[in-house]
N, C-alpha and C positions, 0 to 999 in steps of 0.2 A: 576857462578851458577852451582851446580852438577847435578848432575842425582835425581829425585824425588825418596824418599823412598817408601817403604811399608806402612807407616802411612802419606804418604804427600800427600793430598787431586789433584785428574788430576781436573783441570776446563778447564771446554768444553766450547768454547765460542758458545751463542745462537745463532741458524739460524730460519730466518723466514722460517714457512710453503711454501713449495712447492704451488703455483695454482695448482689447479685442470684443465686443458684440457678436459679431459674427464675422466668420468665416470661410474660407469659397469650400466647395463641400469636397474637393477630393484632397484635398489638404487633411481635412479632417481624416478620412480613412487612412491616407498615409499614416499617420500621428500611431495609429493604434495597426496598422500593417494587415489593414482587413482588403481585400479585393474589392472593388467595385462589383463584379458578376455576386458576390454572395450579399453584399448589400441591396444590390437587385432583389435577388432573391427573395430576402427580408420584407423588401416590399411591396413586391409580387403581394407576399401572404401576410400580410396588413401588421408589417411589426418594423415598416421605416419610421426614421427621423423625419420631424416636418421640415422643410427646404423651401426657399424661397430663392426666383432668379430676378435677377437685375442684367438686361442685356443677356448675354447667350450664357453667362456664367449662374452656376447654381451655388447657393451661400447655404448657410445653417447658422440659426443664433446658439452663442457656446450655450447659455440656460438649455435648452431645447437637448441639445447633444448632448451636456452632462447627465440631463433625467434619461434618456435614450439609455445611455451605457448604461445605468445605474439599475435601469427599468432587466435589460438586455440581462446584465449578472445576477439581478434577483429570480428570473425565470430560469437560468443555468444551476443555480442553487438553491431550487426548488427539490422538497423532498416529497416523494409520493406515498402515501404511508397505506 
């Protein structure tokens, strides 16, 4: 086999998507269409996600943010008897 021409098509074999780890954090709020200011809020009164920055951007690992929500709907669905 030679060397590809100028008119010889390169085929790239396909890779799956990389997982996501984390993620920059206002992305995340987007995703579920919460405000930044009431995220604030949350953690004002010690019921944030844990966040980590790289450079001036703030991230969150998805593990971290899935228990968050998960945490988040369990105390919405809490009954007080």
């Amino acid at each position: 086999m030679g060397h590809p021409t100028p008119d010889t098509p390169i085929i790239k074999p396909e890779m799956a998507p990389l997982p996501r780890i984390a993620v920059p954090f206002l992305e995340l709020l987007a995703t579920i269409d919460l405000p930044e200011s009431t995220y604030r809020k949350e953690t004002a009164e010690g019921r944030g996600c844990r966040t980590f920055k790289i450079g001036r951007r703030k991230y969150v690992l998805m593990d971290d943010w899935e228990a968050w929500l998960r945490e988040r709907a369990d105390v919405e669905n809490e009954v007080v008897l």
